[in-house]
Structures are given as C-alpha cells and as structure tokens.
C-alpha positions as CSV (number, residue, x, y, z in Angstrom):
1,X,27.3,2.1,-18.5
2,X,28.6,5.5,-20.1
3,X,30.0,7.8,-17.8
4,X,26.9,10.4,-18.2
5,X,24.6,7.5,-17.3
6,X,26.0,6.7,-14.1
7,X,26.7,10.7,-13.3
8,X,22.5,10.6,-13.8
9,X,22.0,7.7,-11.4
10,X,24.3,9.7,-8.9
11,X,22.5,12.1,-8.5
12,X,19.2,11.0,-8.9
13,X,20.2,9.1,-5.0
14,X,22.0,12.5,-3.7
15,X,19.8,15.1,-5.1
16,X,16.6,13.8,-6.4
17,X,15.8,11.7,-3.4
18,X,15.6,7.7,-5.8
19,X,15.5,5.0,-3.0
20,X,14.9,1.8,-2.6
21,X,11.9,2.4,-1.0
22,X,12.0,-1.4,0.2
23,X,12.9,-4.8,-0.1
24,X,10.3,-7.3,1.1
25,X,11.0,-10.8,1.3
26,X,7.9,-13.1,1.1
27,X,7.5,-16.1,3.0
28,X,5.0,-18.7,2.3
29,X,3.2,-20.1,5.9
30,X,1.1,-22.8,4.0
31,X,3.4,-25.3,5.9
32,X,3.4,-24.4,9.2
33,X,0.0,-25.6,10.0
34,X,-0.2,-27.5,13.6
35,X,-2.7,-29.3,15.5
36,X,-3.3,-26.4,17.8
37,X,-3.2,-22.8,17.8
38,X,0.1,-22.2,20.0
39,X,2.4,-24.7,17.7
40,X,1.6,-23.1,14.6
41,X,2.7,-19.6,15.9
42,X,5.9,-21.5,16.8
43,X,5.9,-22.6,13.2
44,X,5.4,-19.4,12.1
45,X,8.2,-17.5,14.1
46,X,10.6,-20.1,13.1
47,X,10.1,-20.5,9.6
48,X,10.0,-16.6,9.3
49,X,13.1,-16.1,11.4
50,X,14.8,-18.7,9.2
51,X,14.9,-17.2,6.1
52,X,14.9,-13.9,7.0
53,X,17.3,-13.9,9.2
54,X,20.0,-12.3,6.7
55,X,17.8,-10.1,4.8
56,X,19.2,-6.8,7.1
57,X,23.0,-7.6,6.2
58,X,21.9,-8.4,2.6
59,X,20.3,-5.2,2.0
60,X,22.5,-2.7,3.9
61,X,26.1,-4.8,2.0
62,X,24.1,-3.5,-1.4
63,X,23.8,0.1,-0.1
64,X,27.2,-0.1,0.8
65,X,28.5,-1.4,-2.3
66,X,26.1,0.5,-4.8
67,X,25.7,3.6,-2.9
68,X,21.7,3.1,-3.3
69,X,19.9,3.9,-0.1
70,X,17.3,1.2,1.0
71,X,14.5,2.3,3.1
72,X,12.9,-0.3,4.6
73,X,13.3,-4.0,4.6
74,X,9.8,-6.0,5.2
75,X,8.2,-9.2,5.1
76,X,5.2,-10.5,3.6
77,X,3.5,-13.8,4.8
78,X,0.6,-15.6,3.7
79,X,-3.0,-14.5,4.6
80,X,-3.1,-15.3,8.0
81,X,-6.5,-16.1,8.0
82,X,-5.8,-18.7,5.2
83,X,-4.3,-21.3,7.9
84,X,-6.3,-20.3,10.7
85,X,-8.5,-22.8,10.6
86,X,-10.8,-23.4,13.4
87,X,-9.4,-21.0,15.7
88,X,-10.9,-18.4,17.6
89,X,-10.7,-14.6,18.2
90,X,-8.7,-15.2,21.0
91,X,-6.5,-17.8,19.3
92,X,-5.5,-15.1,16.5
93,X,-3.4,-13.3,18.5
94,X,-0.6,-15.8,19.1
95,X,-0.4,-15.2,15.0
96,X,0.0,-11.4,15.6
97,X,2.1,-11.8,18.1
98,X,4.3,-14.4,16.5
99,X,4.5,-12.0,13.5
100,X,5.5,-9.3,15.6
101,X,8.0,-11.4,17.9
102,X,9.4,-12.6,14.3
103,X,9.8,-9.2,13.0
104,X,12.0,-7.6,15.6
105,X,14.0,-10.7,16.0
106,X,15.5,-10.2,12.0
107,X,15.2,-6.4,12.5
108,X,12.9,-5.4,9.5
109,X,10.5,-2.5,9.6
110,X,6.9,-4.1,9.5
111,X,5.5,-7.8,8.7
112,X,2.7,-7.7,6.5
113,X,-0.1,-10.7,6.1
114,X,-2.4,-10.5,8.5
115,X,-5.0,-10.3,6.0
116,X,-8.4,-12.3,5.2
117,X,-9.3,-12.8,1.6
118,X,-13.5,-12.3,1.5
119,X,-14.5,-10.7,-1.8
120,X,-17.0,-13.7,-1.8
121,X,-17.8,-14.9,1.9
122,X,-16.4,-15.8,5.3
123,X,-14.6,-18.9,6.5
124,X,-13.8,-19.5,10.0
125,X,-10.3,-18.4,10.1
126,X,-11.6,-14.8,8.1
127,X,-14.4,-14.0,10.8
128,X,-11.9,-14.8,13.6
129,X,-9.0,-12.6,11.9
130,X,-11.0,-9.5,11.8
131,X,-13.0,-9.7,15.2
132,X,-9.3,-10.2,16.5
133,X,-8.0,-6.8,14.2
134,X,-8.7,-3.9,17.2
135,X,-6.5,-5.9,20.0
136,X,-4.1,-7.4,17.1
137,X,-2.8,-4.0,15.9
138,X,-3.2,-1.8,19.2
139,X,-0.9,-4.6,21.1
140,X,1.8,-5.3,18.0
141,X,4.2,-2.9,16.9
142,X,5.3,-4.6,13.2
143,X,2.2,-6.1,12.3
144,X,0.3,-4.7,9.1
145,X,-3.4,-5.9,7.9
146,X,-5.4,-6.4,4.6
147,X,-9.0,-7.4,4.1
148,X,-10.2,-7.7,0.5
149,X,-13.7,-7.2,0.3
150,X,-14.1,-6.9,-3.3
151,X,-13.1,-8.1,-6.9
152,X,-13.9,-7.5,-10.6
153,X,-14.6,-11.4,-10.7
154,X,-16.4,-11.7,-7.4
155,X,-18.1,-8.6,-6.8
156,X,-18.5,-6.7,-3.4
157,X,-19.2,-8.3,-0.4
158,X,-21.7,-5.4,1.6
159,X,-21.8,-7.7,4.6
160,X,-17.4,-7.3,4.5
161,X,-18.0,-3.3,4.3
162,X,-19.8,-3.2,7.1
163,X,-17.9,-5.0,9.2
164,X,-15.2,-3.6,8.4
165,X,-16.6,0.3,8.9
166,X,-17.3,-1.1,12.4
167,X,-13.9,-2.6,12.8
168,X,-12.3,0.5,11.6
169,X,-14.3,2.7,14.0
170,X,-13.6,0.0,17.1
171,X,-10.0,0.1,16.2
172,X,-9.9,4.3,16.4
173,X,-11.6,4.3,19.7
174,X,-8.4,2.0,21.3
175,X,-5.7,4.2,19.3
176,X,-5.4,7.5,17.2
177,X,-2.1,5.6,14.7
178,X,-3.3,1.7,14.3
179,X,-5.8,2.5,11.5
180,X,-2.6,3.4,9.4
181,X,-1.6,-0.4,9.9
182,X,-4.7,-1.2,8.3
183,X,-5.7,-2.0,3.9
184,X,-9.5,-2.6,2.8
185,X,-9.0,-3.5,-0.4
186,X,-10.8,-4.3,-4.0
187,X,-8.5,-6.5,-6.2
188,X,-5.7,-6.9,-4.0
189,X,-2.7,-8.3,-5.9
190,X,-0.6,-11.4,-4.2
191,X,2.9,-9.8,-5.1
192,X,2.8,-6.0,-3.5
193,X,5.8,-5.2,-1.5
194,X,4.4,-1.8,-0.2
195,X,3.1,-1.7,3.1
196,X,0.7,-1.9,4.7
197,X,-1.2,-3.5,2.2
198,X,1.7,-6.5,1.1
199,X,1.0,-10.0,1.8
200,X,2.3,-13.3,-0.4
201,X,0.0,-14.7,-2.5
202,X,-0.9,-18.2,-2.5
203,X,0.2,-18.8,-5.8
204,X,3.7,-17.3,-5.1
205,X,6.8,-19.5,-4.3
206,X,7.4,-20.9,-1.4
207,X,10.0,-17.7,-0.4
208,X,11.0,-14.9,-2.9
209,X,12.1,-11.0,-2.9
210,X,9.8,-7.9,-4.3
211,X,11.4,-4.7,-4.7
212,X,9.7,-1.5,-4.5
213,X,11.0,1.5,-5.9
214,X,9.9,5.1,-5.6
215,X,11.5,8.4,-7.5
216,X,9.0,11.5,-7.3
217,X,11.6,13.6,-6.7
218,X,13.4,12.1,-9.9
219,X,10.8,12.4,-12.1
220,X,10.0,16.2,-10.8
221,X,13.5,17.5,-11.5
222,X,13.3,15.5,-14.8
223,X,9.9,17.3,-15.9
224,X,11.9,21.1,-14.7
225,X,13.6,20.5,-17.8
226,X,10.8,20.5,-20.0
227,X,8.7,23.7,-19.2
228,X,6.7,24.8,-21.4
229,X,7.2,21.8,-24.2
230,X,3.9,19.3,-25.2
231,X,2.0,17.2,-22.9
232,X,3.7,14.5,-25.2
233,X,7.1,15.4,-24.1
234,X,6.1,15.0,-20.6
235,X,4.7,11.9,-21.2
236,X,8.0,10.5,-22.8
237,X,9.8,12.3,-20.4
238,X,8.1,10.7,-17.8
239,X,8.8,7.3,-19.4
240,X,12.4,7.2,-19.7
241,X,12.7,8.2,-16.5
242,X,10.8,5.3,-15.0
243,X,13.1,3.1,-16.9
244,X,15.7,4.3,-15.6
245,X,14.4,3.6,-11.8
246,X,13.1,0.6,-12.7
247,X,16.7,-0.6,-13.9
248,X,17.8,0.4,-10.6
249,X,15.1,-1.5,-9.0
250,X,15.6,-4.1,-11.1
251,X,19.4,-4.8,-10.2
252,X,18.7,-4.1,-6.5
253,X,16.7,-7.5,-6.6
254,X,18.0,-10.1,-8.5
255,X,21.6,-9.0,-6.4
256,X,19.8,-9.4,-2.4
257,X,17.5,-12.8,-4.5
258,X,20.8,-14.3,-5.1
259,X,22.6,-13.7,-2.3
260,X,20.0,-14.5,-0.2
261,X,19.6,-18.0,-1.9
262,X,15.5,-17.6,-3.0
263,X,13.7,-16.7,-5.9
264,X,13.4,-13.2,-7.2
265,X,10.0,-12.1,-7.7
266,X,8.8,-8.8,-9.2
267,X,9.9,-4.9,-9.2
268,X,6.7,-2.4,-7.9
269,X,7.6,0.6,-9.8
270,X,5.3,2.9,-8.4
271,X,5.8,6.6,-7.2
272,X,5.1,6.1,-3.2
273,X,5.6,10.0,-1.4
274,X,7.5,10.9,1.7
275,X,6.5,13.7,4.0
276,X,10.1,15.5,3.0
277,X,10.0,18.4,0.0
278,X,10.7,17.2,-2.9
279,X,9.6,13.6,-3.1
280,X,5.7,14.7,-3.9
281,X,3.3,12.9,-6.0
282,X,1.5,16.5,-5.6
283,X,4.7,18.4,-6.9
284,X,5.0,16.0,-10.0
285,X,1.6,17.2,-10.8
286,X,1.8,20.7,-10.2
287,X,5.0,20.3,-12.4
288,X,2.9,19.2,-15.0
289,X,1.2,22.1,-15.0
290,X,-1.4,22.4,-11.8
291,X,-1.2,25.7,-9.3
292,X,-2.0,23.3,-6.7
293,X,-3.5,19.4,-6.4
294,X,-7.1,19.0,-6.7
295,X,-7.7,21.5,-8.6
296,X,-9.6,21.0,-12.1
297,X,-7.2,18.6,-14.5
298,X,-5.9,16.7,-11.4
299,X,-7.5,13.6,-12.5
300,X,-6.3,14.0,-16.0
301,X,-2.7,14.5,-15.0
302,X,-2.4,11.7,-12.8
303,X,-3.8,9.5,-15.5
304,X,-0.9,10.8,-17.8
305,X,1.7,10.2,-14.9
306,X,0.6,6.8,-14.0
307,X,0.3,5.9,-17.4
308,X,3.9,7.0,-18.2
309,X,5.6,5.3,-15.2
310,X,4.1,1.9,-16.1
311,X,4.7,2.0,-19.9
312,X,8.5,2.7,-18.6
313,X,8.6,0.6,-16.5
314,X,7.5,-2.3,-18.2
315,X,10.4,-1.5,-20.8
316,X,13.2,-1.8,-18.4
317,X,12.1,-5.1,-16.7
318,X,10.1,-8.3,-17.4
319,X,8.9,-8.6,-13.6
320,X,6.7,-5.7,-12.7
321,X,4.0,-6.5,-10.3
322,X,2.5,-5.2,-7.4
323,X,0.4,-1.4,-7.9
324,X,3.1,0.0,-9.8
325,X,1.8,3.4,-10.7
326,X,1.1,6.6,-8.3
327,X,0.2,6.6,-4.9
328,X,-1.4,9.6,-3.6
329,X,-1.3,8.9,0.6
330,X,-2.6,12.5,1.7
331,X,-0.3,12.1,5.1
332,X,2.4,11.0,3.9
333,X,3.2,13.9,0.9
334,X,3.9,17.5,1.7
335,X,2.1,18.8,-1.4
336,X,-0.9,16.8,-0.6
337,X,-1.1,17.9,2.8
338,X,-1.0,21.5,1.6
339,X,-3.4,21.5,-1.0
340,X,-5.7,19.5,2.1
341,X,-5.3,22.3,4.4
342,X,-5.6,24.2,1.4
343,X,-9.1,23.4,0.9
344,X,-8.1,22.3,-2.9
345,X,-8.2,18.5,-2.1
346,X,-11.5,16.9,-1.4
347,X,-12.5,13.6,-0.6
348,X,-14.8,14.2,-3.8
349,X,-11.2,14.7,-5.7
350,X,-9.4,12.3,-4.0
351,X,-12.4,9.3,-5.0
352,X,-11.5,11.0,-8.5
353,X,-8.0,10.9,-8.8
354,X,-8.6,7.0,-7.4
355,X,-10.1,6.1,-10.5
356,X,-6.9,6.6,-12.2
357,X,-3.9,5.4,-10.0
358,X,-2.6,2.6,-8.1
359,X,-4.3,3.1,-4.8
360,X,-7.3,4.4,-3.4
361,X,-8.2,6.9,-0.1
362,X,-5.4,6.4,1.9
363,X,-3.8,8.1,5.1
364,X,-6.6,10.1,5.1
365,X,-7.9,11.4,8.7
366,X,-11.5,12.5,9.3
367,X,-13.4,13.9,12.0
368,X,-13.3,10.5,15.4
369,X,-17.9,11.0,15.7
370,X,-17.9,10.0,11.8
371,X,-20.0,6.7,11.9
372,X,-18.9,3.2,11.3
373,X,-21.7,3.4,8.6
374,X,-20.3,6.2,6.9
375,X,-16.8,4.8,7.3
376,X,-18.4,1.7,5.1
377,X,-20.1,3.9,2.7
378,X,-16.7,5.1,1.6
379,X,-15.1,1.9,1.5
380,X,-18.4,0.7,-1.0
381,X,-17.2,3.6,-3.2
382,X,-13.5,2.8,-3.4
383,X,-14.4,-0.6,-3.7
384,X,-17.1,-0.3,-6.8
385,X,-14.0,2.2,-8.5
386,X,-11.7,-0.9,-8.5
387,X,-14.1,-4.3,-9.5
388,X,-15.8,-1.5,-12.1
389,X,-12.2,-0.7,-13.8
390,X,-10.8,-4.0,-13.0
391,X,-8.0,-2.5,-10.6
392,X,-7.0,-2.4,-6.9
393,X,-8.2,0.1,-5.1
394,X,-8.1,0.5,-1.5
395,X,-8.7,2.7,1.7
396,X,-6.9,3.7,4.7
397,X,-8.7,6.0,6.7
398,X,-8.4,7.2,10.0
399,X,-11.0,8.5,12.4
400,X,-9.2,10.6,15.3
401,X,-11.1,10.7,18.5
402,X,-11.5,14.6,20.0
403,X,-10.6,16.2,16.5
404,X,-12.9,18.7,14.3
405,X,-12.4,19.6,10.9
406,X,-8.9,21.3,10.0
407,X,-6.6,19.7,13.2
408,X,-3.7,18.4,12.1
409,X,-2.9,14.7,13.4
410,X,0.5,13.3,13.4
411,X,1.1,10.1,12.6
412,X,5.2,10.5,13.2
413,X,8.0,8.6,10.3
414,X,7.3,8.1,7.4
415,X,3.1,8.3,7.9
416,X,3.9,12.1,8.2
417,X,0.4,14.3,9.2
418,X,-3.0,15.2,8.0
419,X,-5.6,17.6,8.4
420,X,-9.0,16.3,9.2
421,X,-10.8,16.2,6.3
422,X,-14.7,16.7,6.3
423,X,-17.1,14.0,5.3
424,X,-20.8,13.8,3.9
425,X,-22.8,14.5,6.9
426,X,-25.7,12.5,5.4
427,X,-26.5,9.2,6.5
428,X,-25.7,5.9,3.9
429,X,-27.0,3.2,7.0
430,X,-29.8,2.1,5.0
431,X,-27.7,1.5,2.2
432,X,-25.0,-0.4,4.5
433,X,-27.3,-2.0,6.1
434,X,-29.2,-4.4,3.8
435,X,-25.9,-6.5,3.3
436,X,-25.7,-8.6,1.1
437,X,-23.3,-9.0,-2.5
438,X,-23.1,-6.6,-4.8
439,X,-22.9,-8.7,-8.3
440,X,-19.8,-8.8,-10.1
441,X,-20.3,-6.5,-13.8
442,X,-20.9,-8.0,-16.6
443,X,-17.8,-7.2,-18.3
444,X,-16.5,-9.0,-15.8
445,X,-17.8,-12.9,-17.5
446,X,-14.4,-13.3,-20.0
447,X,-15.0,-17.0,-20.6
C-alpha cells in the first residue's frame, strides 16, 4: 500500500469511526438432530462451543495486530425451527436456552437463528418456535429471532402477519427491550451477519465467517470534501469510499477464516449506525444535501447512497452478501432520533425510504395500547415493499407499555433510544383478519 493509503485507513479507524462492526461465525445445526428434545440441545451447545470456541482470541489478535477495532463477535445457526421436528412449545426452550448457555460460554455478543422460515406455511417445528418467542427472548440474554413471512417467489403469508402482530404485542406486555431481539422479515437472505436478523442458511457450509462492516462516519467526512460539487461527484465519491471499507472488510475475514480453520463466506458492506455523533446514516444524508432526514428528497438520497455503497463495494470484493446497503434503525442513529423527535421523520417516510435500502422499520417504538392488528398491518406493508421489489425488507418495532406519543424509551448499548412514534389510529382488523396468502406477483414467474 502507498504511504497516503494507509495514512487514509488510519484515520478513517481513529477519526471517522470505520469498524468492524462484526465478525459472525456461522454454524450449521443440521447434524445435531437427536431422538428427543433435551439431546439435541446437548448437540447444539457442543457443536457451537466447538468451533467457536476461539473466535474471541481470533478476532481481538487482528485488532491488535491491524489496529482495526472489531465490535462484536456473533454467531449464526441454522433456523432453529428447521430441526425441531415434533417438538412442542415447551420443548423449544431447551433450544433457546442451549443457544444462550452456548453464547456466553465462547464470550460472543448475541447468537442468532432462532428463526422459522414460513413465507409459504407452517410445519410443526415453525408453529412451536413462535408460540415459544415471548418466554424464549424475555428468559435469554444472547438469543436473537427471525420469522420470514414473505418472499418475491412465495408471496405473503397473512395468517404469518397475524401471528406475528400478536406475538409482537404478547412479547411487549412481558418486557419493554425483547422486541429489539426480534426480525419479521420478507426475503431474508441465508448469509447476513447483522443482528438481530442473521441466521445460516441451509445452503451454506457446514461452518464459515461473514464480516460486516460499517463506515458512516467515513463516508460523511469523505462527502465534507465535496460541497457544493454534482450529485455525480457524490455518487463516485461515495463509491470509492465503499471500496475502500470493503477492502478492509475484506482482509479482516479471510485473516480470522484462516486462522480459525473454516471457510470464509461473504463481506455485508452496508452502512449500519451507532447512537454516537458522527456515525449517522441521517448525517450522510443531510451531507448530501437535506436540512434534516425526512424531509422531501430523503427517499431519493438514500437511493443514491445505497446505490453507491453497493456498486463500491462490489468492486473491491467478490463475496458481498448479506443487506449490504443502508440501514436506517431510528434508535440506534443520533440524526434519526432527532429528526423523530423532530417531527420530520414519519412512519409514512420511513415505509418510503424502505423501499430503497437494505432494511425496513426497524428500532422503531410506538405507543404499548397500539393493537396486535395494527402491529400486523405494518408488517403486511413492509412485507409487500420487499416480495414487490424483489428485496429484504423487514420490521422491528417496539410497542412500550405506559408510554404516549413523544417519550423517549431507552433501549441502552448499542440499541440507543427512540421517541414514540404515532401510528394510524384506524383499524386494518378486517383486512388482517381474513388470513390467508397473498399471491406472489407476476414478475415474480422467471422460468
């Protein structure tokens, strides 16, 4: 590298905030099946604590040696609901807690995977997984869900939404936080190592490392230095920068793959927030040239900045996955929570902006008396953004018990705060209600 490159890199970690933002090792569980519930959470621990159990020393002996801070070190496991089998409600919960037990014993941040896949219909093991979500994530610290209720191949599954709106409101009424362990997704993809959404696809190998990286703050001080120039000079500007983060990224994971002895699987370039100034999704975009998020153009300039970081991205590596793009959590990015409490953000906006990024409503808090119906209504929405578009979208939404329009919730870390947003006061229960599929579009027939 020339000298001014690796000045650049420097201070893109001690100025510009460029992390790591994690390293998640994913661990197939298709072979730790037993006869009975209580063996194959045994299974589980073991075979998790087995290859993971280096993955902390790995990670922090890069830092050391690169000088790249690594946030968080996860796991990813196969859909838990996949191997469930027969089991019950009841029966889940050695799962969650085997996860969990797992977890702390290697020292990573979360485990994510207990997820059900049921864009098209319920098994056994998918029913039991979700009835088992309230006590699951209210009595594990580590453990992080998914349910995919929708795809551009499949359709939506309305019978999923509701259940889920109804899950959702259950969990909020045993605890303000677990909702924020908690993805309802439309396309999820089998390779995200981003929390709380990751879990390790089926088709993956049997154990491999994802990287995510994350660089608002890079790409904000970059943009300072074109004020004023073209809209194409921010998009190229935004470009080369994401190269250069994914080439960090890049390194990062093929170094911990190797010397952890598995496969190396993909880099998620996308730009995921803190709550600290300075690494903002929202003050990208207001560097682009908004007074504040959410006002008229927002959608337009996240298309340009998601856009961007992928086509850079996908020039400095041959193994993006994952979202890669923008993620717009409103808790967990100062300018977001401003322009919130701000009035400037909507929901309305924030379906909008959706349409256009990697994610979907997320770390959003509402008002604890909105109805599970309503709760499922907005789900629907996300969900028919994604199969329409062909692209993951998802929702994370958290209904706070005792709150009213404008209190601020903490959520503590890295899930920062939010205000409570309003919602639609009208009633979508009829609509919930009949159930049913919604038919996959017709673009969505390739063959």
């Amino acid at each position: 590298m020339e000298t001014k490159q690796i000045q650049e890199t420097i201070n893109m970690v001690e100025e510009e905030h460029l992390d790591i933002r994690t390293i998640t090792m994913g661990i197939s569980l298709l072979d730790t099946v037993a006869g009975d519930p209580q063996q194959t959470a045994k299974n589980i621990y073991n075979k998790v604590t087995t290859y993971a159990k280096n993955l902390i020393k790995v990670a922090e002996q890069i830092e050391r040696e690169y000088g790249i801070p690594i946030t968080n070190k996860r796991i990813s496991v196969t859909p838990i609901a996949l191997i469930a089998g027969h089991a019950t409600p009841d029966d889940m919960l050695y799962y969650a807690h085997a996860l969990d037990d797992a977890a702390k014993a290697v020292g990573v941040d979360f485990i994510g995977g207990y997820s059900a896949l049921v864009q098209k219909g319920f098994a056994n093991g998918d029913l039991a997984l979700i009835k088992s979500l309230p006590r699951a994530l209210t009595e594990t610290d580590l453990v992080m869900s998914s349910v995919n209720i929708g795809s551009t191949k499949a359709g939506i599954n309305l019978d999923a939404i509701k259940l889920m709106g109804e899950t959702v409101k259950g969990i909020s009424e045993k605890s303000d936080t677990a909702n924020a362990k908690l993805v309802i997704f439309a396309n999820a993809v089998e390779d995200n190592p981003f929390m709380a959404g990751a879990f390790h696809g089926v088709s993956e190998a049997d154990v491999v490392i994802n990287v995510g990286v994350s660089g608002p703050g890079v790409v904000k001080r970059a943009l300072e230095k074109v004020k004023g120039e073209s809209i194409q000079v921010v998009a190229d500007t935004v470009k080369k920068t994401a190269f250069k983060i994914t080439r960090v990224g890049q390194m990062v994971g093929a170094l911990a793959a190797e010397r952890l002895g598995v496969e190396f699987g993909i880099v998620d370039l996308s730009l995921a927030p803190t709550p600290a100034r300075g690494d903002s999704v929202a003050e990208v975009l207001e560097e682009i040239g908004l007074e504040q998020v959410g006002t008229h153009g927002t959608t337009a300039a996240l298309m340009l900045l998601n856009d961007a970081v992928k086509k850079g991205g996908v020039m400095a590596s041959q193994r993006v996955g994952g979202l890669s793009g923008a993620f717009i959590p409103v808790s967990e990015d100062a300018g977001m929570i401003d322009a919130a409490k701000a009035g400037t953000l909507t929901l309305s906006k924030l379906e909008a902006m959706t349409a256009v990024c990697s994610v979907g409503l997320d770390m959003i808090a509402i008002p604890g008396d909105t109805s599970a119906t309503t709760i499922s209504a907005m789900i629907a929405d996300e969900a028919a953004i994604g199969v329409q578009n062909n692209k993951t979208t998802a929702v994370r939404i958290l209904p706070t018990l005792g709150t009213k329009v404008g209190d601020m919730v903490d959520y503590g870390g890295l899930l920062g705060t939010a205000p409570v947003m309003p919602v639609v006061e009208k009633s979508s229960a009829d609509f919930i209600n009949r159930g049913g599929h919604i038919p996959a579009p017709i673009h969505s027939f390739k063959n």
